[in-house]
N, C-alpha and C positions, 0 to 999 in steps of 0.2 A: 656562850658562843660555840658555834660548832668549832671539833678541831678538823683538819683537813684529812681524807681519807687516806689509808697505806699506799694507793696506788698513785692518791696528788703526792703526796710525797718522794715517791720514790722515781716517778717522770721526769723530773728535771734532773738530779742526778743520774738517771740511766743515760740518759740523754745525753750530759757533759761528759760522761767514762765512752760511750761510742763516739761521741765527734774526738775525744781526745785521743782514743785508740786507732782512728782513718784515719788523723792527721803524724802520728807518730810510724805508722806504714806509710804516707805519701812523703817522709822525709827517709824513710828506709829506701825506696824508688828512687830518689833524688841523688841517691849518695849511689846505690849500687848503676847506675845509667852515669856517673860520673865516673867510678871505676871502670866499667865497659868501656868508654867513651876512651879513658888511657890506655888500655889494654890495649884495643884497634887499634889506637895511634902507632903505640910501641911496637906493633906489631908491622902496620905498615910500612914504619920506617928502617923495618928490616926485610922488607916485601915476602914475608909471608904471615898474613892477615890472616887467622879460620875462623872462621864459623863455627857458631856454636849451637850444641850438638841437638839433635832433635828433641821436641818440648816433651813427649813422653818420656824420654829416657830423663833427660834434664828434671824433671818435677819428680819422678819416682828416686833421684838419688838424694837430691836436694831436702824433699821433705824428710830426709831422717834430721839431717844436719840443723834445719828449721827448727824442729822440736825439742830438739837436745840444747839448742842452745839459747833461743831466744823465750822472754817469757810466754805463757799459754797463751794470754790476751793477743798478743803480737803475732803469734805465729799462727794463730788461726786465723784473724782477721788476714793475714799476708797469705795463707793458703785457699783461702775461699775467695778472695780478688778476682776480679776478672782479668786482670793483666798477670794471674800467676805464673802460666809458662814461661812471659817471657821474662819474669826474674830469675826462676830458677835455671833459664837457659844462659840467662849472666852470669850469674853466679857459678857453673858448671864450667863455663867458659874461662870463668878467674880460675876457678882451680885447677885446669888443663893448661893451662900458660904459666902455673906454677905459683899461685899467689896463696898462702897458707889459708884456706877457707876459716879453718877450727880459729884462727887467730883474727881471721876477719869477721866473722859475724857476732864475736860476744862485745867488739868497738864499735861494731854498729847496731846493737840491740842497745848496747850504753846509750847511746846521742839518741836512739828510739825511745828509752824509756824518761827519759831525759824532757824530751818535747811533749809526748806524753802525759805526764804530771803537770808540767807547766801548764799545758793548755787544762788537763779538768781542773786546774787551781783556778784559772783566769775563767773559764767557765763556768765552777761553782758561786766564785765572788760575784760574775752577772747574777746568776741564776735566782743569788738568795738575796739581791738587792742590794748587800752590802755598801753602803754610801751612794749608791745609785738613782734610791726613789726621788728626792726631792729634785735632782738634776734631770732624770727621765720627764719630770711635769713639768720644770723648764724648759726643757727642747719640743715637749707639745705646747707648750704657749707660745713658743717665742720662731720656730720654723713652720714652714708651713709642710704639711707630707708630700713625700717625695723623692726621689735618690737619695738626698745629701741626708737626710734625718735619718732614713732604713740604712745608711753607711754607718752611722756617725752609732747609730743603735745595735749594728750587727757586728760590729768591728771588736779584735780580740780585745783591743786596748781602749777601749769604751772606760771598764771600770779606773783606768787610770786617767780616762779623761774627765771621769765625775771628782775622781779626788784632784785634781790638777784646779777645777770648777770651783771644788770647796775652798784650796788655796790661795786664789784669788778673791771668791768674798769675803773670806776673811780677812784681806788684806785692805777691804775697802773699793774692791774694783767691781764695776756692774760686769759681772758677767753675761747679763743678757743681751748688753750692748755687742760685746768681742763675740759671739753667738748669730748675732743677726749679722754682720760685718764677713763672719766666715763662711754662713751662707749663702751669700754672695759670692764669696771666691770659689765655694765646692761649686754651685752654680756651672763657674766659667770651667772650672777642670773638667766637672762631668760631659759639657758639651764639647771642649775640646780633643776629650780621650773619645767620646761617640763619633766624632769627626774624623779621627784617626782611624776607627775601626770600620767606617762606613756605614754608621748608624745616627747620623746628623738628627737627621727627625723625629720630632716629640713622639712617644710610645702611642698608640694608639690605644683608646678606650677598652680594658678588658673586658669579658664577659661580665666576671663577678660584679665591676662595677658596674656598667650596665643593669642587671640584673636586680642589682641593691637601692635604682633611683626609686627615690620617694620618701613613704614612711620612715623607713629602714634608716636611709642616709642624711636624711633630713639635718641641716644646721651642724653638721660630722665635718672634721675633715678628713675625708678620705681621698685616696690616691686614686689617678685614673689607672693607676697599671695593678689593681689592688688584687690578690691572691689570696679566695680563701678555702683553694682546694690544699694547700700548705698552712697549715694553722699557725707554726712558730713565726714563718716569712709576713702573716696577716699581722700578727703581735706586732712584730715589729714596725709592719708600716706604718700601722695606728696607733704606734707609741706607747703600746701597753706592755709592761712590765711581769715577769711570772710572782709576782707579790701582789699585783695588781688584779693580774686573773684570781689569784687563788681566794684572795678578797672577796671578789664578786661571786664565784663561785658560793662560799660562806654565805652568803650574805641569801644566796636564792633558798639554799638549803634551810636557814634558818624561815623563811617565807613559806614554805613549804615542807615542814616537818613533817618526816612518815612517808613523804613522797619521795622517796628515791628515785623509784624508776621513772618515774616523770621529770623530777631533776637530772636526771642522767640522760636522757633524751634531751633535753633542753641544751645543757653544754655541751653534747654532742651535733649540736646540731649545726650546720653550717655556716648561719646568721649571728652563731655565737661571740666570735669576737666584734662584729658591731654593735652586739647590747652593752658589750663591756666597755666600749668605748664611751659609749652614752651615761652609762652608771660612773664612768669617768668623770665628764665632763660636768656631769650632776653635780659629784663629788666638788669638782673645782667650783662649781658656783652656790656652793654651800646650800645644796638642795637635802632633803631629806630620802635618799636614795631606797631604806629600809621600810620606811613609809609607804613608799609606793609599791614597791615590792610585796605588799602585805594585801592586795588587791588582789593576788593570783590566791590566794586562798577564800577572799570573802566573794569573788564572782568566778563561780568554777566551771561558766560557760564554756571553757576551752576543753573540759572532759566529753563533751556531746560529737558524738561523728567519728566515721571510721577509724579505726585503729592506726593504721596506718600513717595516719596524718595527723596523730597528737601529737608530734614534734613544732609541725611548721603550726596547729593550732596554738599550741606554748609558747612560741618565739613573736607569735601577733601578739597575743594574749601580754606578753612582757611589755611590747615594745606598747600598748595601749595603757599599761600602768605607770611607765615611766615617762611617757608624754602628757598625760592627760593631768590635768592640776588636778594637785588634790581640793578634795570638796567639790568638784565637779562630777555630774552625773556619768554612771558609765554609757560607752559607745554603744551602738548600735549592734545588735547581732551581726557578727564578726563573718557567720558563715554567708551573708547576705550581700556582704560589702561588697561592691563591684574593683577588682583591682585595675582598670582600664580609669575609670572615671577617679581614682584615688590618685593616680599618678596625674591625673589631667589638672586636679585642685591641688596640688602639692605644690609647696612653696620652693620645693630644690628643681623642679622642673621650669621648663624656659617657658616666655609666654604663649599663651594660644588662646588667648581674648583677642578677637579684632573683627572688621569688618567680612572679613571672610568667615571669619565662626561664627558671626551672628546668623551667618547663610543655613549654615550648616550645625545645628540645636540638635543636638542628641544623634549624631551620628560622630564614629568614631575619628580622630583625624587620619589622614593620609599617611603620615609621616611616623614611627616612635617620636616621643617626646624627652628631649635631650633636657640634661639638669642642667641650671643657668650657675651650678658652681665647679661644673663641670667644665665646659667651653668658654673661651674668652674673645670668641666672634660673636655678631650679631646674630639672632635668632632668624634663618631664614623666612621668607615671604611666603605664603600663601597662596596660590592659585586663585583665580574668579568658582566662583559654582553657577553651576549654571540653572 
């Protein structure tokens, strides 16, 4: 078994030490806009309130103070901010009203470094699965995609939600029941807190899903608000796991030995996290995922045709290994396929057999054709042809 490359490896922890370093800066902001916030007060209730001093002077004195005293991680991530002037114009302003700077910023790079650590602990513990997987593949059985599953999967206390999960099975309690029960309740909050914000109405259909009907999304649960120009945000909607990706990933690499650059086009490629979802869902129903995977090596139809376009050729080329039974003949020349008429026989799409089609035999419809697991109204009517 392949082991995982130094840069799958090292992605997800780089990843956990920068979200835990912006988060350990946006409680550095929180606290220093809470001392400002006193400052003004105190100041106005002696009615002379100042203003604090211009953002060049403010940042050019600031950053020594910065450096010297908070760790490197911190104090660069806090100087390269976009909101840098106006810290350092708080901070200049504390020290001008007399508040010991040199004593106030090693108490607050403390509660920085502090939040910090917390979060890449509680991020590394996501990231390596730790008690996780099994409850991440109950929450894809058991919800359907959607707000409450991408909360319930992004959230810092996710992994104390799977050991809390563990607790209860072991206790004897279906968890999957208290699971479907609670989303139902996120359900009513999510709509009530969009009601508050004035976004009552269901998301409308994204591009990417849009884009993904047919083939691709076929028998998937995927979200209509699904994002796969953010790839960790895609994982999450689709309930995959980074033990989960790095699996499938393995899993191509072994399929295709010697092919790197071709595997590396593959899982770079956009459609990516919908094959993982699929070699998922394979997985749960006790398919042979490796098997079929083993196709992209014995029909290497997907090597013929511009350069350019052996990525989206590898991502059909997958998605026809993993649909196709094994022991069935392969598909037709792929470069041939019409993807109009593919979408028009696909089973995720809504109907367009009827007396009006029968009018109209090999001509395109009017309309896209919308996925019937997509929409939960009727499939529109048809026009007469005339």
């Amino acid at each position: 078994m392949a082991t995982p490359t130094p840069e799958e490896q090292r992605e997800p922890f780089a990843e956990a030490a920068a979200e835990a370093v912006q988060t350990a800066v946006m409680a550095m902001r929180l606290i220093m806009a809470i001392a400002d916030a006193v400052r003004r007060h105190q100041q106005r209730q002696q009615g002379r309130e100042e203003e604090p001093p211009p953002a060049r002077e403010a940042m050019a004195e600031a950053a020594k103070g910065i450096k010297q005293l908070l760790p490197p991680d911190l104090s660069a991530a806090l100087t390269a901010a976009a909101d840098w002037p106006q810290f350092a114009q708080q901070l200049m302003a504390l020290h001008r009203a007399g508040v010991d700077v040199a004593a106030l910023l090693p108490q607050v790079g403390e509660i920085a470094v502090t939040v910090r650590d917390a979060v890449a602990a509680n991020t590394e513990r996501a990231a390596s699965g730790e008690g996780t997987g099994r409850w991440e593949k109950a929450l894809r059985e058991t919800l359907p995609a959607g707000p409450v599953r991408e909360a319930i999967l992004s959230s810092p206390a996710w992994p104390d939600m799977a050991a809390t999960m563990a607790q209860l099975d072991e206790r004897g309690v279906d968890v999957r029941q208290i699971l479907a029960s609670a989303h139902e309740e996120g359900v009513g909050v999510d709509r009530a807190v969009a009601k508050v914000l004035a976004a009552g109405e269901a998301p409308t259909t994204s591009r990417d899903a849009m884009l993904s009907y047919g083939p691709l999304t076929t028998g998937l649960d995927v979200p209509k608000d699904l994002d796969l120009a953010y790839r960790q945000r895609a994982f999450r909607q689709l309930a995959i796991s980074p033990s989960e990706h790095q699996r499938c990933t393995r899993m191509v690499r072994e399929a295709m030995p010697g092919r790197e650059r071709e595997t590396d086009l593959l899982v770079a490629s956009k459609s990516w996290p919908l094959l993982v979802s699929r070699m998922m869902q394979m997985e749960d129903r006790g398919k042979p995922v490796r098997e079929h995977l083993a196709r992209l090596e014995m029909d290497t139809s997907w090597e013929q045709g511009p350069g350019p376009q052996l990525g989206q050729r590898l991502v059909q080329a997958t998605l026809d290994a993993l649909r196709r039974p094994l022991g069935a003949p392969a598909a037709a020349s792929r470069a041939t396929v019409s993807t109009a008429a593919a979408r028009a026989q696909s089973p995720s799409v809504g109907p367009t057999k009827g007396p009006a089609a029968k009018g109209a035999k090999g001509t395109a419809p009017a309309e896209p054709a919308v996925a019937a697991h997509r929409e939960a109204g009727p499939a529109p009517k048809q026009g007469k042809t005339r």
